[in-house]
Backbone bond lengths (Angstrom), bond angles and torsions (degrees), N, CA, C in turn:
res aa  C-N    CA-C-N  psi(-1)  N-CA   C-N-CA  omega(-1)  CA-C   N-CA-C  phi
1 X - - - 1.448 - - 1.528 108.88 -
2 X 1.352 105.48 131.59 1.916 103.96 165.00 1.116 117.87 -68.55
3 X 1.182 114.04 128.69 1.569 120.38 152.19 1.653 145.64 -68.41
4 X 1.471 81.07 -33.37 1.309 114.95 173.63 2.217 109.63 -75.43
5 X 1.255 115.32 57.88 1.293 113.90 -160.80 1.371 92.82 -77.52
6 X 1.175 118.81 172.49 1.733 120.48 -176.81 1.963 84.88 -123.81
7 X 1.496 113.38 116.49 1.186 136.10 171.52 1.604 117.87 -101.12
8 X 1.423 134.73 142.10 1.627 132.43 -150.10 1.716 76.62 -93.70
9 X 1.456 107.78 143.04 1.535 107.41 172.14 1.676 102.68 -88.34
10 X 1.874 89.55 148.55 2.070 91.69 -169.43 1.582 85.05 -99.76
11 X 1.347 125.83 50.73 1.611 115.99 170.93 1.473 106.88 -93.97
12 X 1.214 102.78 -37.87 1.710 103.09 -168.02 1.629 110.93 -90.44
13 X 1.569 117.07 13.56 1.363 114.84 168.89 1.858 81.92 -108.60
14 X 0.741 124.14 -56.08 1.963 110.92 179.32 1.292 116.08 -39.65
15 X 1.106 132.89 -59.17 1.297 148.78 162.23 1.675 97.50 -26.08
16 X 1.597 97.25 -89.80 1.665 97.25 -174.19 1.591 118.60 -41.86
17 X 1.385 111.71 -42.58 1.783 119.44 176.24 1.958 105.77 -62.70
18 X 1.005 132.52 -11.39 1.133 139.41 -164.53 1.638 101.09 -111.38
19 X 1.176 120.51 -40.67 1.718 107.84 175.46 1.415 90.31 -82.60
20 X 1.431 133.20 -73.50 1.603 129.88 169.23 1.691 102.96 7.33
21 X 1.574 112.08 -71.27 1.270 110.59 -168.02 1.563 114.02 -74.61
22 X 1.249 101.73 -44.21 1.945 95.99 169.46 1.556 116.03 -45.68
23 X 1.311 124.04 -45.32 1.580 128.03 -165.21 1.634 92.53 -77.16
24 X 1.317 137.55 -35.27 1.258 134.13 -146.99 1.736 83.47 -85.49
25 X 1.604 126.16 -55.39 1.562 112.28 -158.12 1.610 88.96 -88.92
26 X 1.346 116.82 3.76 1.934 103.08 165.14 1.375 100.04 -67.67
27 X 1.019 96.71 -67.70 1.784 118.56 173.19 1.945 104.19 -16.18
28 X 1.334 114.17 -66.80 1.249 118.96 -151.79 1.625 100.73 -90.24
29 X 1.170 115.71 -7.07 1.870 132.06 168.22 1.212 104.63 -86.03
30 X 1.319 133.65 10.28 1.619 117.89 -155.08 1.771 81.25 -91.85
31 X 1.354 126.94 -60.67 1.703 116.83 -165.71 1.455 124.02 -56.09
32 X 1.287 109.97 5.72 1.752 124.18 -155.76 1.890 73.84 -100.79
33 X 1.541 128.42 -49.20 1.294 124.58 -161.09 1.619 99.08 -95.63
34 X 1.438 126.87 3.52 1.305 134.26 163.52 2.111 115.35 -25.70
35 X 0.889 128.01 136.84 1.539 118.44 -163.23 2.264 85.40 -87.13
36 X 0.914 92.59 174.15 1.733 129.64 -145.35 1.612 87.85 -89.87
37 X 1.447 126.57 121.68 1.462 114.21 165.06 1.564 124.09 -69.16
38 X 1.515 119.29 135.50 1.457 108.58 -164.21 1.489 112.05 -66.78
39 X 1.469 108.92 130.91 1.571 132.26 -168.41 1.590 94.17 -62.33
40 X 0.851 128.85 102.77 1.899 137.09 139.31 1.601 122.41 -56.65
41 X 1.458 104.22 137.00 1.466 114.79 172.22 1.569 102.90 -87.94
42 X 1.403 111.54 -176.94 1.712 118.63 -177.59 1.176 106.21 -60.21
43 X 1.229 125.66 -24.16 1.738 117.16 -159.34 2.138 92.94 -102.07
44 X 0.714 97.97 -3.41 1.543 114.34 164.67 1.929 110.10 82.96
45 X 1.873 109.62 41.57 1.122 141.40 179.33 1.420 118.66 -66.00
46 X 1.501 134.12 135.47 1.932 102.40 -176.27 1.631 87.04 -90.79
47 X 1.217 115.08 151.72 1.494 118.42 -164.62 1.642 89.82 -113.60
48 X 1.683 131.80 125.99 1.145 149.78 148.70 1.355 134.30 -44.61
């Protein structure tokens, strides 16, 4: 019997499951970096 068996390496499904998960909570951070509603004065002005 070989010992020497040739086994599929589980790096390149980690890898892929690991950007998968980076893009998914980029993904779910995107409204946190949403741009700023323009600030109004009393008379309802966008103030600079």
């Amino acid at each position: 019997m070989n010992r020497h068996t040739h086994r599929p390496s589980r790096r390149p499904r980690r890898l892929a499951l690991s950007v998968l998960s980076l893009a998914l909570l980029g993904a779910l951070s995107m409204p946190a970096f949403a741009a700023d509603p323009v600030c109004l004065d009393a008379n309802g002005n966008p103030i600079s």
